[in-house]
C-alpha positions as CSV (number, residue, x, y, z in Angstrom):
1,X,60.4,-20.4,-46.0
2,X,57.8,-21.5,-43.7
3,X,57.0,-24.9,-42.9
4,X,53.4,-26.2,-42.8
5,X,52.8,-28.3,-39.1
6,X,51.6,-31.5,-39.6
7,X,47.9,-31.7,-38.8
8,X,48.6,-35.5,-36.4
9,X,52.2,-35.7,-34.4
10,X,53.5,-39.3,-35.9
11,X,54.0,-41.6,-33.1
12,X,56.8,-43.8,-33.4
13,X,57.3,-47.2,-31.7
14,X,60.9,-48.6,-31.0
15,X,61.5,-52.3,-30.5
16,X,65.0,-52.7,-29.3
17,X,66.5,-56.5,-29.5
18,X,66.5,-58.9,-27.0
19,X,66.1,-62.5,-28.5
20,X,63.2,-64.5,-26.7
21,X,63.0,-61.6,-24.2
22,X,60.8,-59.8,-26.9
23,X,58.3,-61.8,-25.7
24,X,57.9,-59.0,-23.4
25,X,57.1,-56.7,-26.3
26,X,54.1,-58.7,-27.2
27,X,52.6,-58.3,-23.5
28,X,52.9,-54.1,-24.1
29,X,51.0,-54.4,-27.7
30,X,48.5,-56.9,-26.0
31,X,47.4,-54.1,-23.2
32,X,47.8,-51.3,-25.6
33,X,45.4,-52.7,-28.8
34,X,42.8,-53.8,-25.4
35,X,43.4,-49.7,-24.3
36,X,42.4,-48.6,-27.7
37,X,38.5,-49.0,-29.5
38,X,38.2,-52.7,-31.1
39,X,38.5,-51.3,-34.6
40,X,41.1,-49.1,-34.3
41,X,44.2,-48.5,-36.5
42,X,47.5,-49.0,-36.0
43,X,48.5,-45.7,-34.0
44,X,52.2,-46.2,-34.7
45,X,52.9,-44.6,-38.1
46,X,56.7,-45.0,-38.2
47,X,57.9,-48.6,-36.5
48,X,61.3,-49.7,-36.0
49,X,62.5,-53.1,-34.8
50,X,65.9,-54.4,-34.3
51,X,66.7,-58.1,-33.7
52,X,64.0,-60.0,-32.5
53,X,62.6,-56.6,-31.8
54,X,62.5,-56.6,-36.1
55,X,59.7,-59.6,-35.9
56,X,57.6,-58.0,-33.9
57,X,57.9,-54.8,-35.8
58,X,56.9,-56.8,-38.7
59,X,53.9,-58.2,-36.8
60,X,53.0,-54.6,-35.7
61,X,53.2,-53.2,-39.8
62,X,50.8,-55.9,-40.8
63,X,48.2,-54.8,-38.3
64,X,47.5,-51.6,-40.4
65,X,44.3,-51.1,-40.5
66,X,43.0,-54.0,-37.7
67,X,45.3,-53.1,-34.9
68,X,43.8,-55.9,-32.4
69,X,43.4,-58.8,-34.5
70,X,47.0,-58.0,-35.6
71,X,48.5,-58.2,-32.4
72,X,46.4,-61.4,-31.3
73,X,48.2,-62.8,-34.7
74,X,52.0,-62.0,-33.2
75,X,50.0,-62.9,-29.8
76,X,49.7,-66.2,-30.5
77,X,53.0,-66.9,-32.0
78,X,54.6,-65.8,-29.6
79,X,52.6,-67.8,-26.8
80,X,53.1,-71.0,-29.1
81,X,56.7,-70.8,-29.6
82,X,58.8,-73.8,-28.9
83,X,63.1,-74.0,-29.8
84,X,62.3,-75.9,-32.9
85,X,60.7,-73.1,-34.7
86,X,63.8,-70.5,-34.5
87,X,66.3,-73.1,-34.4
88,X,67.0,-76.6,-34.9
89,X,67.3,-78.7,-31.9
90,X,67.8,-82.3,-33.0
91,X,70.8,-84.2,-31.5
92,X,72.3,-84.6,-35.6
93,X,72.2,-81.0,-35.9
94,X,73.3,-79.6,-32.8
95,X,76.0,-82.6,-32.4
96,X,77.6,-81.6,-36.0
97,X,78.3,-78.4,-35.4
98,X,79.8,-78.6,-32.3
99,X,82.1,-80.9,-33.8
100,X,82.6,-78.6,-36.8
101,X,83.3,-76.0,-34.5
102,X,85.9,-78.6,-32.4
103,X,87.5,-79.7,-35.4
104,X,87.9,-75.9,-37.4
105,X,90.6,-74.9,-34.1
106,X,92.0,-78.8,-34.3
107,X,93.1,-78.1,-37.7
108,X,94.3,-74.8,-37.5
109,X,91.0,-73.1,-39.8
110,X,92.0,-75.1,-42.2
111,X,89.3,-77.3,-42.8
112,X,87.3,-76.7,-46.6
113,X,84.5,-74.6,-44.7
114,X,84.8,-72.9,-41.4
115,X,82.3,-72.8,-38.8
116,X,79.5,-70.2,-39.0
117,X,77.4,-70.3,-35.6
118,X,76.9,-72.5,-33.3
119,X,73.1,-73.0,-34.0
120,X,71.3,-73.3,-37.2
121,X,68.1,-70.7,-37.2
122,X,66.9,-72.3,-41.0
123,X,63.5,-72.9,-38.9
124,X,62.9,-69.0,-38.2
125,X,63.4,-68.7,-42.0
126,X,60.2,-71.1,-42.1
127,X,58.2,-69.2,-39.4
128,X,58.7,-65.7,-41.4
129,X,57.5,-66.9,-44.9
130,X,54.4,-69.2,-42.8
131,X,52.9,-66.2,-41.0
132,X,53.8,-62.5,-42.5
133,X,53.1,-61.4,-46.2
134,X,55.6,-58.6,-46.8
135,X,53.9,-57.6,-49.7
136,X,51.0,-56.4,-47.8
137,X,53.4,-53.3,-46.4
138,X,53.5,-51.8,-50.1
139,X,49.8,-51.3,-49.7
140,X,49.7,-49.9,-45.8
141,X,52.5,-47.4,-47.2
142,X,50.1,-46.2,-50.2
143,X,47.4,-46.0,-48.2
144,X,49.0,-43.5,-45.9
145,X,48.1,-46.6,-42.8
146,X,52.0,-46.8,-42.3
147,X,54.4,-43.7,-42.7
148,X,57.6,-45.7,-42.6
149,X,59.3,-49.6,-41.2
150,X,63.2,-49.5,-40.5
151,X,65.2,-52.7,-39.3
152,X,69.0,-52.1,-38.2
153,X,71.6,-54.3,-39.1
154,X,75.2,-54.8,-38.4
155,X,77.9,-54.6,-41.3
156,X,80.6,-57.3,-41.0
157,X,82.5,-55.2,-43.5
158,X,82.2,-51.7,-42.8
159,X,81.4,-52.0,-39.4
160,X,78.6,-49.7,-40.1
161,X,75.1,-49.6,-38.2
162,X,72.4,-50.0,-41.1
163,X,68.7,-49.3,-40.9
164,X,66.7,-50.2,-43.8
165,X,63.7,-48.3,-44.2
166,X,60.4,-49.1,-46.5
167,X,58.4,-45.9,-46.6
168,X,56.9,-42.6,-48.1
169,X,58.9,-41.7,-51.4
170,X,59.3,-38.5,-49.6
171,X,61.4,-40.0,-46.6
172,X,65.7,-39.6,-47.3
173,X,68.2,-41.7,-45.9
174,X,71.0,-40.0,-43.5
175,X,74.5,-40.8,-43.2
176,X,76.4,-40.7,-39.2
177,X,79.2,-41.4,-38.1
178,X,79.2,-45.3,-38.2
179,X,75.5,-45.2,-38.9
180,X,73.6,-45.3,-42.3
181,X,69.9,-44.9,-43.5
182,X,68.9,-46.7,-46.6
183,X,65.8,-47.0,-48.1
184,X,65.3,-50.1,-49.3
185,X,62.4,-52.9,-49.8
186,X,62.3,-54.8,-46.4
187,X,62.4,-58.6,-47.0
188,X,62.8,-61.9,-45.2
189,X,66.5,-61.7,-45.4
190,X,66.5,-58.4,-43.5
191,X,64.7,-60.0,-40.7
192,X,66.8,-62.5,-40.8
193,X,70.1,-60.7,-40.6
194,X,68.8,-58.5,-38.0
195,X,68.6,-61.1,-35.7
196,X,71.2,-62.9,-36.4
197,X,73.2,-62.6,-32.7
198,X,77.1,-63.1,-33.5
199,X,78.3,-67.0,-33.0
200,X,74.9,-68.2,-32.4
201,X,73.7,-67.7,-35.6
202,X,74.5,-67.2,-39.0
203,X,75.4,-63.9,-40.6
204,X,73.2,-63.0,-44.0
205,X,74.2,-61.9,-47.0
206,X,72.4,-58.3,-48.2
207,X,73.2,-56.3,-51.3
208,X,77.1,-55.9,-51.0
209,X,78.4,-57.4,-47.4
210,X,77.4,-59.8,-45.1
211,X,75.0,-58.5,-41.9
212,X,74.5,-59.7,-38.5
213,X,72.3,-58.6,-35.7
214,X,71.4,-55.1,-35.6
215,X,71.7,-54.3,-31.9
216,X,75.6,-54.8,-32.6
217,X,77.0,-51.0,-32.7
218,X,74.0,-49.5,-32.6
219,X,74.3,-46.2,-30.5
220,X,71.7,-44.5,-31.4
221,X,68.5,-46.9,-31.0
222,X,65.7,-43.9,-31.2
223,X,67.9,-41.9,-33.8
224,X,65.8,-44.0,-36.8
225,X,62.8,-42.9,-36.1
226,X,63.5,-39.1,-35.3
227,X,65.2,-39.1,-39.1
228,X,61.8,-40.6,-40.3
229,X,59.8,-37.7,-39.0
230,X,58.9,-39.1,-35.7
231,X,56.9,-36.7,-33.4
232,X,56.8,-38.8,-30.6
233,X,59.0,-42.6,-29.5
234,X,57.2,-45.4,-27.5
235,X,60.3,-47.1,-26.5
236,X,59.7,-50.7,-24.9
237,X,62.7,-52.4,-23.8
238,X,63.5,-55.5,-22.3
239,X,65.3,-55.4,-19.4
240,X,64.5,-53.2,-15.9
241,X,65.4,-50.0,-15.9
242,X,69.0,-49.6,-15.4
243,X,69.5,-48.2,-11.4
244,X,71.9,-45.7,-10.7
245,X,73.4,-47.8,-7.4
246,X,73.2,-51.1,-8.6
247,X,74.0,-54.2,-5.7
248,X,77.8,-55.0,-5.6
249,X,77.2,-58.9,-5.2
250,X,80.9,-60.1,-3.8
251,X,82.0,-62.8,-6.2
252,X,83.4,-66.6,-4.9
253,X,84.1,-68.0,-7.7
254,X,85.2,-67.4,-11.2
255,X,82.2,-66.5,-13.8
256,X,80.8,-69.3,-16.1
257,X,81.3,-68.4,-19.9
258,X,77.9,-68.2,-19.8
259,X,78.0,-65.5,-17.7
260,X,80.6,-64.0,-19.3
261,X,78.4,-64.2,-22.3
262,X,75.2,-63.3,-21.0
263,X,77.2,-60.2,-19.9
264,X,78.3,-59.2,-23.6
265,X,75.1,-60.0,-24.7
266,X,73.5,-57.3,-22.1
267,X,76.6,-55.1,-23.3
268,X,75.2,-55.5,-27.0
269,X,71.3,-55.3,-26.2
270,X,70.6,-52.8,-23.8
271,X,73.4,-50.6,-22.8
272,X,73.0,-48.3,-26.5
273,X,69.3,-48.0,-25.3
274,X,70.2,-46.7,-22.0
275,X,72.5,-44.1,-22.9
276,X,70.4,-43.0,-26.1
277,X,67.4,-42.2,-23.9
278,X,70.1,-40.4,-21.5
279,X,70.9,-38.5,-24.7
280,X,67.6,-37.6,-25.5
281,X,67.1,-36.3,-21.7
282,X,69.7,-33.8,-21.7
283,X,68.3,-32.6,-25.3
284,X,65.0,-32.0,-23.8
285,X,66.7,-30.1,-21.0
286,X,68.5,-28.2,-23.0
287,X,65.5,-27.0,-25.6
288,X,64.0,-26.2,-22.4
289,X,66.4,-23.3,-21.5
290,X,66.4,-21.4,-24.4
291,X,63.7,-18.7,-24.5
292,X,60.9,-19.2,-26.6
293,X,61.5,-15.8,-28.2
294,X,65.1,-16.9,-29.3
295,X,63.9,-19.8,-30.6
296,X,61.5,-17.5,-33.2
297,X,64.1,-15.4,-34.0
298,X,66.7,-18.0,-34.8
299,X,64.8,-19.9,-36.5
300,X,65.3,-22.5,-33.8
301,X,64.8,-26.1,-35.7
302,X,65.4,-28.0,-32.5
303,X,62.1,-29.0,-29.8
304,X,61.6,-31.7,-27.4
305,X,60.7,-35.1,-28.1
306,X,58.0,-36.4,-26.2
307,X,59.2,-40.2,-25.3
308,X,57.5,-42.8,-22.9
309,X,59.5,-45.8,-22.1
310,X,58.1,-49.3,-20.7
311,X,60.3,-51.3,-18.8
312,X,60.0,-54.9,-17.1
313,X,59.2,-54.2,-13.7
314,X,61.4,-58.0,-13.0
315,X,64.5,-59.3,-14.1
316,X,63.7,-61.4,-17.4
317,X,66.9,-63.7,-16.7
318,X,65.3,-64.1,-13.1
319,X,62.3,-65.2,-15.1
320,X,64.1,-67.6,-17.3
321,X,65.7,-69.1,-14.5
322,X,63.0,-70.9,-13.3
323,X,62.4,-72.5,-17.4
324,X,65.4,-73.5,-18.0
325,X,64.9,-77.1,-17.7
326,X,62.3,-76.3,-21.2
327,X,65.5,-76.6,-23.0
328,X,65.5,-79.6,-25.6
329,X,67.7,-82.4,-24.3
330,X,70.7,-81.5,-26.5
331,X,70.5,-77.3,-25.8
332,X,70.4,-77.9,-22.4
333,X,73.2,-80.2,-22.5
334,X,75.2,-77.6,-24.5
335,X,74.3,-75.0,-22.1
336,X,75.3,-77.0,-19.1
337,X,78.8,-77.2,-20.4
338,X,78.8,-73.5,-20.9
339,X,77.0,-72.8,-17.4
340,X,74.0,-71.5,-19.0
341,X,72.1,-73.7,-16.6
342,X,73.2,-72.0,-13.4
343,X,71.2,-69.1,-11.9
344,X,74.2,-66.6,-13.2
345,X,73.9,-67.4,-16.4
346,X,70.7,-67.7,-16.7
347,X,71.1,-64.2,-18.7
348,X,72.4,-66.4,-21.8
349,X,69.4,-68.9,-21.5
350,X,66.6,-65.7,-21.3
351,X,68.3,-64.6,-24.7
352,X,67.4,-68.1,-26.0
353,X,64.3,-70.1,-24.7
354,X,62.0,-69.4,-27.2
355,X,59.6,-72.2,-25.3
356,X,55.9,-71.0,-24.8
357,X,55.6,-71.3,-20.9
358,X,58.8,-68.5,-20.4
359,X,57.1,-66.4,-23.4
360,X,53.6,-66.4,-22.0
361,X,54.9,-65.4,-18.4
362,X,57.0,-62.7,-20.1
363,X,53.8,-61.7,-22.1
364,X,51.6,-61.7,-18.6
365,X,54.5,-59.5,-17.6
366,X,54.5,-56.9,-20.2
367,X,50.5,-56.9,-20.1
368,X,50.4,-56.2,-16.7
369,X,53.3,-53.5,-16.5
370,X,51.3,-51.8,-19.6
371,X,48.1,-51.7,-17.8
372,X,49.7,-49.9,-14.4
373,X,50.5,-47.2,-17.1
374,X,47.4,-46.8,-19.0
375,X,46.6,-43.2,-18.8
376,X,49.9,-42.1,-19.3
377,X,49.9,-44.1,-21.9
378,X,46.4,-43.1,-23.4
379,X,47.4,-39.7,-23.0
380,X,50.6,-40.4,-25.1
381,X,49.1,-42.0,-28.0
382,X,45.7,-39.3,-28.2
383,X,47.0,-36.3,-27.1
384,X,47.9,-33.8,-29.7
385,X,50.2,-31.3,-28.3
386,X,49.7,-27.7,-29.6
387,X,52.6,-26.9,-31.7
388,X,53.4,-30.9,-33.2
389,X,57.0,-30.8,-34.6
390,X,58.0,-31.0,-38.3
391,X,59.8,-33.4,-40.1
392,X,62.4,-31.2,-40.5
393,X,62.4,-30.2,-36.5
394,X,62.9,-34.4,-36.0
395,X,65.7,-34.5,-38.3
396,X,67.2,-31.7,-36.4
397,X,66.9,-33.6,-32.9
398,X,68.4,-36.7,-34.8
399,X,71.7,-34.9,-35.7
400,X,71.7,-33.4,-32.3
401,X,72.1,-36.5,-30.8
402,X,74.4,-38.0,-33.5
């Protein structure tokens, strides 16, 4: 049975997590919606976002039709931001559940109601239902403007990595090892539990178990979107690209549990990214080495995936190093105890200054790494190669990689 080749290769962007360091994201979008005509369309038919990288995903699938004015809409969110609007930062607040958390091991968890995070993010809920109309994604689905949104989440229970998906009818879910793809009407609370970074915030309860953020298990970042039909990934990550030698730095004194935790975080955030993309390399390789002919006669299903990647050219934690005084009076006092305020772990503190003077310099960032790239990337997003993969051909890469 042949298969009919789709007439446009569907370009798929990936949004991996990061907390404020997505502001980085915004800065790629930004130089990428200036690279394109005024009026142009969204040129990202399948999106996925995870964590924080799930927000801007959202902003992305609202911009449809008017890519620009879409992206100056997350734009200026983004370049706005302060810690109130994620979470709340008042001395009552921050003050009761540190002593909620004190008093839970004092008593042995046997207090009436244990401790859920350490912050309350009830103010990101606010943001979300202020500036995106989820609605308005029914409609860019029907009108063939957007082939597919997916935002991963993390399974308390089953310990499964979830992505949700709101797309074509036509579009099935998948089921990996550890890994599930369910089609399902994306809503606030997805968002919500997608970002929801273990400890610091609250998990959120979705159809049968509780979920918390997304990048938690997630090995396979860029499998999503190949399952969706993608043709080609924009990957834009958040941290420098990863160098084979990195510095040996001799330690003198014992990390901060900052540190310690701005090194799980990293674990959590960007290491599944890295080796996905490593994956997807020795794929590529391998399609490469087979014949042509072979391919035809076997009925070959597998091809190479055409991915570009944008990296920070800096270190963001370097970045928020130089901000962390921007920390309301009782956050920074938290994150003094923990060491957060130190230039080591300063890793914790780029995770968490959502303040608009760190988010703009990460947005000036992303812009300006964007811009060094744009005929590569101009010739990524226009040019149609000659022999576009099929759905099924995607789907084929994605269980190669599982």
């Amino acid at each position: 049975m042949s298969v009919e080749p789709t007439e446009t290769p569907k370009i798929a962007l990936v949004l991996s997590g990061g907390g404020a360091r997505a502001a980085y994201q915004v800065g790629v979008l930004r130089a990428i919606a200036h690279m394109l005509p005024k009026d142009a369309r969204n040129p990202f038919k399948i999106i996925c976002g995870t964590s924080a990288g799930a927000f801007n995903a959202i902003g992305v699938a609202m911009a449809a039709k008017q890519f620009r004015n879409g992206i100056c809409r997350l734009d200026y969110l983004w370049k706005n931001l302060t810690p109130d609007k994620i979470y709340r930062t008042d001395f009552m607040s921050v003050s009761s559940h540190i002593w909620h958390w004190i008093l839970s091991i004092l008593l042995g968890g046997f207090g009436k109601h244990n401790p859920r995070s350490l912050l309350d993010n009830a103010p990101l809920r606010v943001l979300l239902e202020k500036n995106f109309d989820l609605a308005g994604l029914e409609t860019a689905i029907e009108s063939g403007s957007l082939h597919a949104l997916a935002v991963t989440v993390s399974g308390l229970t089953s310990g499964q990595s979830v992505t949700f998906f709101q797309g074509q009818t036509t579009l099935a879910g998948w089921n990996r090892v550890h890994r599930l793809g369910v089609p399902n009407k994306i809503v606030i609370d997805t968002i919500m539990a997608s970002s929801a970074i273990p400890f610091v915030f609250p998990a959120v309860h979705l159809n049968r178990e509780y979920f918390c953020d997304g990048s938690i298990r997630q090995t396979a970042p860029i499998s999503p979107a190949l399952h969706l039909g993608a043709d080609k990934v924009l990957v834009v990550g958040v941290s420098r690209q990863i160098r084979s030698n990195p510095e040996r730095i001799k330690s003198t004194g014992y990390p901060s549990m900052a540190q310690v935790i701005g090194h799980l975080l990293n674990s959590v955030f960007l290491d599944g990214m890295a080796a996905d993309l490593e994956r997807l390399e020795r794929v590529n390789r391998t399609v490469q080495l087979i014949p042509q002919q072979t391919k035809d006669e076997t009925n070959f299903m597998l091809h190479q995936v055409d991915v570009q990647v944008i990296h920070p050219s800096r270190d963001l934690d370097e970045v928020a190093s130089r901000h962390v005084h921007r920390f309301p009076p009782m956050i920074r006092f938290l994150l003094r105890g923990l060491g957060g305020l130190r230039r080591r772990g300063s890793v914790l503190a780029s995770y968490l200054l959502f303040d608009k003077h760190y988010t703009r310099e990460l947005i000036r960032l992303g812009y300006d790494d964007t811009m060094k790239q744009k005929d590569d990337i101009l010739r990524f997003l226009n040019h149609a190669e000659p022999s576009p993969a099929t759905h099924a051909q995607s789907q084929a890469v994605a269980a190669e990689m599982d």
